[in-house]
C-alpha positions, 0 to 999 in steps of 0.5 A: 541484470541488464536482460532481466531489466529489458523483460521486464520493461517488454512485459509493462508496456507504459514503462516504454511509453513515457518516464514512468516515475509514479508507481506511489500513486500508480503502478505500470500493469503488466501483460500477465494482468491483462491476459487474466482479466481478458480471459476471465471476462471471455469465459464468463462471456461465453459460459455465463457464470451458472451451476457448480464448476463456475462457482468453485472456480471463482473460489479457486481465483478469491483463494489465489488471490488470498495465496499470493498476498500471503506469501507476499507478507508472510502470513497465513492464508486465513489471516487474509481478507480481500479488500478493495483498497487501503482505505477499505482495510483501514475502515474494516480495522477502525470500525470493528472496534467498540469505541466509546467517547473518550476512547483514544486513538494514536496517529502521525502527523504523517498519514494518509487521507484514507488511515485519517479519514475513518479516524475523522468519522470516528471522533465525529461519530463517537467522540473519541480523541485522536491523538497526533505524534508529531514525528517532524516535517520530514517524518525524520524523528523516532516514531515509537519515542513519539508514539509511546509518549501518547499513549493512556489507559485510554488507548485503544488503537495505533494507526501509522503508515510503514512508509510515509506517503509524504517523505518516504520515510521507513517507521519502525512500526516493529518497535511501536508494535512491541511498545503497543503491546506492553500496553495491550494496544493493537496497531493497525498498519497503512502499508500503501507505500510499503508493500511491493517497495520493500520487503514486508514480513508482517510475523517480523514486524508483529503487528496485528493488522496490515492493510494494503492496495495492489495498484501502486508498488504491486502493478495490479489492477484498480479495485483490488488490495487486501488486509491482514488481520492477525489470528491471534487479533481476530477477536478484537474486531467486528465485522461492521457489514457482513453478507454471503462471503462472511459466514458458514454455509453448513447444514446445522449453522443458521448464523455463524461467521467464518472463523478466519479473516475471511468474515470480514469479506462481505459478497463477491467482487469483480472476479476478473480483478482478482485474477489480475490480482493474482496474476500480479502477485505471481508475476512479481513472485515467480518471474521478477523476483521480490529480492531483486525488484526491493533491491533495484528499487532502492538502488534506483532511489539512491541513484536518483538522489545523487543524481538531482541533490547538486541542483541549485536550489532543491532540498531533499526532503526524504531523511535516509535516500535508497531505503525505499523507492520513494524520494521528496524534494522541493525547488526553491521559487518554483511551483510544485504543482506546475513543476509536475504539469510541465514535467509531463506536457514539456518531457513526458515525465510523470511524477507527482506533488504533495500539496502540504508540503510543496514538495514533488514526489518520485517513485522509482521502481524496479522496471525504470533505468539510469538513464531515465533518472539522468533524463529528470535531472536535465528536465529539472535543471532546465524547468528551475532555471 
C-alpha cells in the first residue's frame, strides 16, 4: 500500500505542496489530466480544428468521456450526458419536468445551493411547493421514513444528496428510490460528494437520475461532470435547450432528438476538458483503482476521527465516522471561518468551513497519509488553545 501511496502522491503534485485536505470542494489534478489537455490544445494549435478526422476525433474524446463516467457508475453509455457541473445536471432534471402550480417537490434540509437553487426558481417561476424532510442537524435521522412521510398525489419529483455536503452523512437513497417508486415518483440524485468517495452503482441504487461533477472526489478539471439520466426515465424529461449535439443528423430527419441521454447535450464544449475528463477517469480506473481509492478513503476518515475526538471542546458532527471521506466538527468558542484561515497562513493546512453550521469540514482522500491527519491535530490542539 505504502508504494502504491507514493505514486500516487508523485502523480499529484499539490498532494506534496501543502496538507491537501479539500477534495470536497476541490480535488488535487493529476499529471495524467494536464498531459491531455496540453496535448489536445497543442494539437488543435497546430492542426486547427478543420475537415472530417478533427471532428470525429472530437467524438472519440465526448464518447470517452461518456465511456469512463459509465463504468464509473455502472451505467450504460446512452444513459450519459456530459454536463458542466452538478448544478447543471440538477437544472437539466428540474427543468425537464412539466410542472404545474401546486406540483410538489421533496428535498432535505440537507442540500446543497445547487440541488436547491433550481427548486427556488421553480417555485418562483411555477408556483409549485417544496417540501423539506427534516432529516435532523446532522443529517443522522432516516432519510426514506422522512421523505415517505412528505409525499402527495401531488408529488412529482424527490431531489436529495447521496452524501450530505454538510456532515458527510450516506442517505439511503436506494430505499427512498424504492419508496418513490411505489408512488411513481422519480428521484433525482446530487451526487457532488458521492462519486469518487464512495463506490456508486446507480443499477443498485435504482434511481433515475444522478448528477455529478468531476473536480472534487474525481481529481478532474473545473467545467466538467456528467448526468445519468435512466433509459427507462428518459421519457419524463424535456430537454429545456437543444442545439447541434442534441439531435440526428440523418438525411430524411429534419427535427428529431437523439434517442439517448445524449439529447440533453446542447453544442460542444471545451474539448480539452474533456480529455482531462476522461483521462481522470482512466487514471482513477486503471491505475489507482476505484476498490482501493474507496477504501483509504474511508480508512483515512476514521483514522481522522480518532485522531481529533479527545480534543477539548470539539464535537463530531458526521453521525457514522469511516463511511466516507468526509468528517464535520465544531470547537467550542472558536470561529469556524478563522479556524480554516489560520489553518492555512500558520500550517499550510486547507480545509473548509461550513457557514450554517459553524462547523469545519475535512476531506480526506485516498492520496493523503497518517501523518498528515496527526500534523491537523496538532494545529488544532494548538489553534483552540
Amino acid at each position: 500500500m505504502l508504494a502504491q501511496l507514493q505514486r500516487v502522491r508523485q502523480e499529484m503534485p499539490a498532494t506534496t505542496s501543502c496538507i491537501y485536505l479539500n477534495a470536497g470542494t476541490f480535488g488535487p489534478i493529476p499529471n495524467c489530466v494536464v498531459e491531455a489537455m496540453q496535448e489536445r490544445m497543442q494539437k488543435e494549435w497546430r492542426e486547427g480544428r478543420l475537415g472530417t478526422k478533427s471532428f470525429e476525433r472530437i467524438a472519440e474524446i465526448y464518447a470517452q468521456a461518456r465511456s469512463g463516467v459509465a463504468h464509473l457508475l455502472n451505467a450504460d453509455e446512452t444513459e450519459i450526458t456530459l454536463t458542466d457541473n452538478t448544478g447543471e445536471g440538477m437544472n437539466i432534471i428540474c427543468y425537464g419536468i412539466d410542472w404545474q402550480k401546486g406540483d410538489e417537490v421533496i428535498t432535505t434540509n440537507h442540500e446543497h445551493i445547487s440541488g436547491l437553487a433550481p427548486l427556488y426558481q421553480l417555485h418562483d417561476r411555477f408556483g409549485i411547493n417544496i417540501r423539506v424532510a427534516d432529516l435532523g442537524s446532522c443529517a443522522e435521522r432516516s432519510a426514506p421514513t422522512a421523505i415517505e412521510r412528505l409525499i402527495t398525489p401531488r408529488t412529482r419529483l424527490i431531489s436529495l444528496s447521496h452524501v450530505t455536503w454538510s456532515t458527510g452523512t450516506i442517505l439511503d437513497v436506494q430505499a427512498v428510490a424504492r419508496i418513490a417508486h411505489e408512488h411513481n415518483v422519480p428521484v433525482l440524485i446530487d451526487g457532488a460528494q458521492s462519486v469518487g468517495n464512495i463506490s456508486v452503482d446507480v443499477k443498485v441504487l435504482d434511481v433515475d437520475f444522478y448528477a455529478i461533477p468531476m473536480q472534487k472526489w474525481l481529481c478532474g478539471p473545473d467545467g466538467t461532470g456528467a448526468l445519468y439520466v435512466r433509459n427507462t426515465s428518459l421519457s419524463l424529461i424535456a430537454p429545456t435547450y437543444v442545439g447541434y449535439y442534441s439531435t440526428l443528423h440523418e438525411e430524411d430527419a429534419v427535427w428529431a432528438l437523439k434517442p439517448d441521454a445524449q439529447r440533453f447535450e446542447l453544442g460542444g464544449r471545451q474539448t480539452a476538458a474533456i480529455a482531462g475528463q476522461a483521462a481522470a477517469l482512466t487514471w482513477l480506473e486503471t491505475v489507482v483503482g476505484y476498490e482501493w481509492l474507496h477504501t483509504r478513503t474511508a480508512a483515512l476518515n476514521l483514522y481522522a476521527y480518532n485522531a481529533l475526538k479527545d480534543i477539548p471542546d470539539l464535537s463530531v458532527l458526521t453521525p457514522q465516522p469511516g463511511g466516507n471521506g468526509i468528517l464535520s466538527l465544531t470547537i467550542a468558542g472558536h470561529d469556524d471561518s478563522e479556524m480554516v484561515e489560520r489553518l492555512q497562513t500558520e500550517h499550510n493546512i486547507f480545509i473548509r468551513n461550513i457557514p450554517a453550521q459553524h462547523a469545519l469540514r475535512i476531506s480526506t482522500g485516498f492520496y493523503n497519509t497518517e501523518e498528515e491527519i496527526d500534523l491537523l491535530a496538532q494545529a488544532l490542539v494548538a489553534l483552540s488553545k
